[in-house]
C-alpha positions as CSV (number, residue, x, y, z in Angstrom):
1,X,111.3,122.1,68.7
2,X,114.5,123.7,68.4
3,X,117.6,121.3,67.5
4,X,120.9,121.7,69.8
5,X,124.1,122.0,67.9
6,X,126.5,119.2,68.9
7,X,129.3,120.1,70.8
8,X,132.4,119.9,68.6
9,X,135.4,117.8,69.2
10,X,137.6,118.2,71.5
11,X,141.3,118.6,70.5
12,X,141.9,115.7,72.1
13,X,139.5,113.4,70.7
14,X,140.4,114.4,67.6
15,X,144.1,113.4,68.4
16,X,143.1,110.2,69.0
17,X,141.1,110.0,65.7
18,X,143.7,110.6,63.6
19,X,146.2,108.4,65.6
20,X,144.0,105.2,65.5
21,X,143.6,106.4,61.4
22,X,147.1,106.0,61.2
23,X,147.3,102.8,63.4
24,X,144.8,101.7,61.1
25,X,146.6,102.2,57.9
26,X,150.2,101.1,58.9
27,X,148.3,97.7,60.3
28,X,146.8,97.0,57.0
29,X,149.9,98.3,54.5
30,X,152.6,96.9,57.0
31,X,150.1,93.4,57.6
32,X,149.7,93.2,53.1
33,X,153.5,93.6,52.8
34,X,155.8,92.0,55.7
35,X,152.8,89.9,56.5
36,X,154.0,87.5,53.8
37,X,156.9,86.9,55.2
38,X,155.2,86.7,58.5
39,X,152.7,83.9,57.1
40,X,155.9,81.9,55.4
41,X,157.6,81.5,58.6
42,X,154.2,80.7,60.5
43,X,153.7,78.2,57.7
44,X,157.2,76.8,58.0
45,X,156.8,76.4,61.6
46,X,153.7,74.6,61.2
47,X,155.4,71.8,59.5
48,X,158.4,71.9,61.8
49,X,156.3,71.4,64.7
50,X,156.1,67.7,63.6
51,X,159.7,67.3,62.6
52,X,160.8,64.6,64.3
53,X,157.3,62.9,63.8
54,X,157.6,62.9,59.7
55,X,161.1,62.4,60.3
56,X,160.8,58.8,61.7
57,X,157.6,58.3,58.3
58,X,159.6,59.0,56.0
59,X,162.9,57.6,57.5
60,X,161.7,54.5,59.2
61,X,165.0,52.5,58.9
62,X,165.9,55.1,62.0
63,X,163.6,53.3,64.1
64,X,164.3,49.6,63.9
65,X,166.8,49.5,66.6
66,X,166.8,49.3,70.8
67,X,168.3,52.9,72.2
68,X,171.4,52.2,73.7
69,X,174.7,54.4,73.8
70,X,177.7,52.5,74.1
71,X,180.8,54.1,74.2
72,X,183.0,51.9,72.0
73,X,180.4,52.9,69.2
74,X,180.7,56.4,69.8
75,X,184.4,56.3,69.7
76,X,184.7,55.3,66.8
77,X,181.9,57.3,65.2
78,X,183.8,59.7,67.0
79,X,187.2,59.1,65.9
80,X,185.7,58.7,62.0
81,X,183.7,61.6,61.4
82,X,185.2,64.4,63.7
83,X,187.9,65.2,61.1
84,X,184.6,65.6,58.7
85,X,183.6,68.5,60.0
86,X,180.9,66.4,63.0
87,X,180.3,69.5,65.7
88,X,178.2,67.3,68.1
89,X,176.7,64.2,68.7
90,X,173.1,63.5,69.9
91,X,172.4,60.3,71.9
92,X,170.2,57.6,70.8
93,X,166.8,57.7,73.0
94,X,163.0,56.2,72.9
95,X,162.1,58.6,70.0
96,X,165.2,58.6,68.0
97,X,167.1,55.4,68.9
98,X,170.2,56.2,67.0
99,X,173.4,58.3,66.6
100,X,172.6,61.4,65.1
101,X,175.4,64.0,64.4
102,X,175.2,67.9,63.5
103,X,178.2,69.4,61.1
104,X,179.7,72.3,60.8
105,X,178.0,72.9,57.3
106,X,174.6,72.1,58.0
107,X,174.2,68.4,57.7
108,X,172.7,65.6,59.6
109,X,174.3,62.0,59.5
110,X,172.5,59.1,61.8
111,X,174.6,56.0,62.4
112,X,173.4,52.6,63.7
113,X,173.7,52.6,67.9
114,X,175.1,49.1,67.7
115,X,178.1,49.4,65.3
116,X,178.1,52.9,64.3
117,X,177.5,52.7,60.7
118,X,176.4,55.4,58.7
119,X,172.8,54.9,58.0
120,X,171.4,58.5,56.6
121,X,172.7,62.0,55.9
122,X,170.1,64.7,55.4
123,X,170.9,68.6,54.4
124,X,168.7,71.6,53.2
125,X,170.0,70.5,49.0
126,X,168.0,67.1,49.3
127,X,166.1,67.0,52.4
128,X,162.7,69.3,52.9
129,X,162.3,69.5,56.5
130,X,166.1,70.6,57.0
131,X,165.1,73.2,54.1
132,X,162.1,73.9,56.0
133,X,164.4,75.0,58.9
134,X,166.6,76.8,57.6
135,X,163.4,78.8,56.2
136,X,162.3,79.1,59.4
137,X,165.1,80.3,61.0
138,X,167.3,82.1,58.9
139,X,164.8,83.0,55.6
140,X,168.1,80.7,53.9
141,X,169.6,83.7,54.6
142,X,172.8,82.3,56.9
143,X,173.6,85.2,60.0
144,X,171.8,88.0,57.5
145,X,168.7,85.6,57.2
146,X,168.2,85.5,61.1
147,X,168.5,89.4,61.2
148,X,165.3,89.8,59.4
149,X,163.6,86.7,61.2
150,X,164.2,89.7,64.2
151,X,163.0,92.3,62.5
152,X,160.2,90.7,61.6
153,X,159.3,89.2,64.5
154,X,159.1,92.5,66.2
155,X,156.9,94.0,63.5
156,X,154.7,91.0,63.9
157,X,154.4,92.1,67.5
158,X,153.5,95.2,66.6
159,X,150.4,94.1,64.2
160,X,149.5,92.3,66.8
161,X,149.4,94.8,69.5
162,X,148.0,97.3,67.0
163,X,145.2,95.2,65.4
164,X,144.5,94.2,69.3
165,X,144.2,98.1,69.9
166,X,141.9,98.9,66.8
167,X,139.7,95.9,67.6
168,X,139.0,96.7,71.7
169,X,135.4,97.7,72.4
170,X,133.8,100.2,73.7
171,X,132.0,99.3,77.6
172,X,129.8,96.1,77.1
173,X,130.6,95.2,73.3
174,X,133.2,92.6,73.9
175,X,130.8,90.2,72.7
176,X,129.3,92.1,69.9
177,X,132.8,92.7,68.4
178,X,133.9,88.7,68.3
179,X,130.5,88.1,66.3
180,X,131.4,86.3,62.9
181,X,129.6,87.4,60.0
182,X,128.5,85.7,56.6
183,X,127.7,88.8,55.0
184,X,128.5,91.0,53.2
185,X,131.8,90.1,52.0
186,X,133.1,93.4,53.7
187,X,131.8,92.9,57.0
188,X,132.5,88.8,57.0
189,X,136.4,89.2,56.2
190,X,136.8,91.8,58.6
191,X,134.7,90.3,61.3
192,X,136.4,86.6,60.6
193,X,140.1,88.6,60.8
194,X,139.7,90.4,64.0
195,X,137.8,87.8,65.5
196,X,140.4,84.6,64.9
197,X,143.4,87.0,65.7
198,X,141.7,88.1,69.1
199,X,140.8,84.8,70.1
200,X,144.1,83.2,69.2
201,X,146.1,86.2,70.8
202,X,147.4,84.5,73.5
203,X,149.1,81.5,71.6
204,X,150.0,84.1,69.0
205,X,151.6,86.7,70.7
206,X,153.2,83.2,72.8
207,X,155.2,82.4,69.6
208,X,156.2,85.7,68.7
209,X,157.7,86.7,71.4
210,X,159.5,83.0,71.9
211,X,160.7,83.6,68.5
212,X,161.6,87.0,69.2
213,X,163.8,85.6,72.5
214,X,165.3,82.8,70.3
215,X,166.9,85.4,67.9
216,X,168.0,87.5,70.8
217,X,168.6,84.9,73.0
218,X,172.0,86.6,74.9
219,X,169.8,90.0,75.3
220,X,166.7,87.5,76.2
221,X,168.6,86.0,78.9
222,X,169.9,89.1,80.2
223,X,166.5,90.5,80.8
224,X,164.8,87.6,82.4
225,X,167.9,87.1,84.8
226,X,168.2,90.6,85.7
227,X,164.3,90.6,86.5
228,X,163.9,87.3,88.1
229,X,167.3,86.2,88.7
230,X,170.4,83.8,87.6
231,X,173.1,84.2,84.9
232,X,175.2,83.0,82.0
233,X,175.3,78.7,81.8
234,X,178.4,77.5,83.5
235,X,181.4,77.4,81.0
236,X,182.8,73.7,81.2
237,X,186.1,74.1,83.6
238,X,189.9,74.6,82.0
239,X,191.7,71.3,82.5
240,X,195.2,70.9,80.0
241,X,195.2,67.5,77.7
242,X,197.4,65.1,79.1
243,X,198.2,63.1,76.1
244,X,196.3,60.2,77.0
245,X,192.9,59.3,74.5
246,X,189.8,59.7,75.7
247,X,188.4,56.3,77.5
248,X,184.6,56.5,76.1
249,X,183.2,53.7,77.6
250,X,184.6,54.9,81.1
251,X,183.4,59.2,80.5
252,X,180.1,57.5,79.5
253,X,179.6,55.9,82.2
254,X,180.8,58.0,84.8
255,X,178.8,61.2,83.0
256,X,175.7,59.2,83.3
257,X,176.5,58.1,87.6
258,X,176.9,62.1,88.3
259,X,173.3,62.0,86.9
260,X,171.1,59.0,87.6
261,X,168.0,60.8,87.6
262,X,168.9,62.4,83.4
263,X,169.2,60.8,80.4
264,X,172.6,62.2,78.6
265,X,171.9,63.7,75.4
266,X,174.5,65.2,73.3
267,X,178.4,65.1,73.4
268,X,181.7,66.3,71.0
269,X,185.0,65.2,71.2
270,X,187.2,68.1,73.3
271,X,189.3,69.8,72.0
272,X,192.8,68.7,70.7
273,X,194.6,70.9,73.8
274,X,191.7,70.0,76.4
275,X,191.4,67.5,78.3
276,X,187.9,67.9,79.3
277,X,184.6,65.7,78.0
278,X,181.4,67.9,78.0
279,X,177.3,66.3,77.7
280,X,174.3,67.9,77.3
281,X,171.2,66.2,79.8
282,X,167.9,66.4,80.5
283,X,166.9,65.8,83.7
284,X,163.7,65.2,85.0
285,X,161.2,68.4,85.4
286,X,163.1,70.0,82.4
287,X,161.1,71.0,79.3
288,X,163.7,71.4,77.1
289,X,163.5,68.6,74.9
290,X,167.5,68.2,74.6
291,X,168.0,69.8,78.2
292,X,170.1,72.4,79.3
293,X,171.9,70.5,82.3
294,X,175.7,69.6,82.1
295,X,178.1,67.6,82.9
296,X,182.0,67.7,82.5
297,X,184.6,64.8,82.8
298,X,188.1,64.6,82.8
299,X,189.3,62.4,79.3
300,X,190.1,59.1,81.6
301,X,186.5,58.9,83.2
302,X,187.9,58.9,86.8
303,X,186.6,62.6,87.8
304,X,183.2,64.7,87.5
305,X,185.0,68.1,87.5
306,X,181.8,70.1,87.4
307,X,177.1,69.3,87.1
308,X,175.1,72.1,86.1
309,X,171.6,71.3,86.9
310,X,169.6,73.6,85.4
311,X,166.7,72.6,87.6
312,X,168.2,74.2,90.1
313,X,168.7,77.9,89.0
314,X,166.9,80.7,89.4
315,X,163.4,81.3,87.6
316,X,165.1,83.8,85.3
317,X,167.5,81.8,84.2
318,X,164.7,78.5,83.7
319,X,162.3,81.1,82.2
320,X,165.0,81.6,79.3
321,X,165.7,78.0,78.7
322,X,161.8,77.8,78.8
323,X,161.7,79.8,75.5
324,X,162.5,77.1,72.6
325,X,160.5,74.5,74.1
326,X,157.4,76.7,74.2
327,X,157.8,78.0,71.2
328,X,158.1,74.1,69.5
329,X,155.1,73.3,71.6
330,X,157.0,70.7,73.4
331,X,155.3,70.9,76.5
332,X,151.9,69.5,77.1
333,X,151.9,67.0,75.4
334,X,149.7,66.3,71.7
335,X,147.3,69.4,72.4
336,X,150.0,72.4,72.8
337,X,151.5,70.5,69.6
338,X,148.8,70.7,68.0
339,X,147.6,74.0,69.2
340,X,151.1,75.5,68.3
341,X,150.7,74.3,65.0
342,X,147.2,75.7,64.7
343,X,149.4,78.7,65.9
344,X,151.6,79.2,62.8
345,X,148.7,78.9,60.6
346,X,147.1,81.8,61.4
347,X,149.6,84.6,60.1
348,X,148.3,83.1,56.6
349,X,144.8,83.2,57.6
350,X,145.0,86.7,58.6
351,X,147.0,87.9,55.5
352,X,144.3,86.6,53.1
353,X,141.6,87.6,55.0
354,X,143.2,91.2,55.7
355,X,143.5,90.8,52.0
356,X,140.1,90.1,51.0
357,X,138.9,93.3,52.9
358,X,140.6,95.6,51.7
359,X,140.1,94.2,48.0
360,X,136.0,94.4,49.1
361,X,136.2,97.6,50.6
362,X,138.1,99.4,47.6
363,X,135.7,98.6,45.0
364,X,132.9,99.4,47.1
């Protein structure tokens, strides 16, 4: 019996050999080195998912009160901490039922819905889960921080697209490449990797590219809108101060009339030459968990000079304001919580089992 030589590559085929050799060694070099920093923000996030949750555990003086927003208390909460750097103001409601402000330096004070009193500050120098965030967001990095959340984020998509193109099967082994394997430890790390991160892809490459968008958010926007349709939020109109103080209890009122159907959320005082009051709502089908509806009132309470509803815009414009509530996993309820936190676990999980293989497969 005479043996047929094998025909010998093609130059193509062996194109593609040495680019999925280099595919595979930036994935595992790039996945061992900025993968850390990958898993710390997936690990961060993780916890951050439940913020407001472990807020209210550890905090549970915040929860002894009945939600109401009055405006003679946030006058004077107002009038008392604006000078102290206070750059909004979020509305007490069911699951936060007090005052809680933002500064311009990072803090969080919450003050009693009834009189106003101070009740709690929180920063990242004494509280975890505001450290946690700034992690998160900013690597505690400030403007430069978020730059390399970007960065990172898109080289996370690209191990993810990569390991996704190193993993796919030939014709009729999609099954036979999500088998998990005991043994030996070569074969089980590298089958429990790809596995988990092909499985989980979706959900994955959801927070990623949320993340992404929330970093980029203007170029985000920009994209979706020009795709889909809709444009920039609504500025709040130009209207001169006349003097006169700002009647609270009256803007509060008439705010929440030009919007029976959405709970106001946040407010600021206007400016000193303005004589404008501007709210934040949620109204009802909006996942946002703050909302991105408006509403704009002139000082005295007697006019609605403008409503945004952001209900009403175009899908590229609700797609973009889709973006940081899917990427919280506040939508769905306890399972895309959950889910979402599952989510940010698994950078870690694939770092140290990446890890483990190629520590198995260099001493064999």
């Amino acid at each position: 019996m005479v043996a047929v030589p094998l025909a010998p590559p093609t130059r193509v085929a062996t194109l593609w050999r040495r680019v999925r050799a280099l595919l595979a060694w930036l994935h595992l070099w790039v996945g061992l080195s900025v993968g850390a920093v990958f898993a710390v923000v997936g690990l961060s996030g993780s916890v951050l998912v439940f913020h407001s949750d472990l807020l209210r555990l550890q905090h549970p003086q915040l929860t002894v009160f009945e939600p109401q927003a009055r405006g003679e208390v946030l006058a004077a909460v107002l009038a008392r901490e604006t000078s102290r750097g206070l750059r909004s103001l979020q509305l007490p409601a069911e699951a936060l039922p007090v005052w809680m402000g933002f500064y311009e330096d990072g803090r969080r004070a919450y003050f009693a819905p009834d009189d106003g009193r101070l009740l709690l500050v929180r920063s990242e120098h004494d509280d975890a889960l505001i450290w946690l965030h700034e992690l998160h967001t900013h690597l505690l990095g400030g403007e430069t921080g978020e730059a390399l959340v970007g960065i990172v984020g898109w080289i996370a998509l690209g191990l993810t697209l990569t390991g996704l193109y190193l993993w796919w099967p030939k014709r009729g082994r999609m099954l036979a490449q999500l088998r998990v394997f005991r043994g030996p430890p070569v074969r089980r790390w590298l089958t429990w990797h790809r596995s988990a991160g092909v499985v989980l892809l979706p959900v994955l490459l959801l927070a990623v590219l949320t993340g992404i968008g929330m970093v980029y958010h203007g170029a985000a926007r920009s994209l979706l809108t020009g795709v889909f349709g809709g444009g920039a939020t609504p500025d709040a109109p130009v209207r001169p101060a006349d003097g006169t103080p700002v009647d609270w209890p009256r803007v509060l009122s008439r705010a929440q009339s030009a919007l029976p159907s959405a709970a106001l959320t946040r407010t600021a005082a206007p400016a000193e030459d303005s004589g404008v009051v501007s709210f934040r709502a949620r109204n009802a089908g909006e996942w946002h968990p703050y909302g991105r509806t408006t509403v704009h009132v002139d000082t005295a309470g007697q006019q609605v000079l403008r409503v945004h509803d952001a209900t009403r815009q175009p899908l590229g414009a609700r797609m973009t304001e889709a973006i940081y509530p899917l990427h919280i996993g506040s939508v769905g309820g306890a399972v895309v919580k959950w889910l979402t936190a599952l989510t940010g676990l698994l950078p870690t999980f694939l770092l140290a089992t990446g890890f483990l293989f190629w520590r198995r497969r260099r001493g064999h």
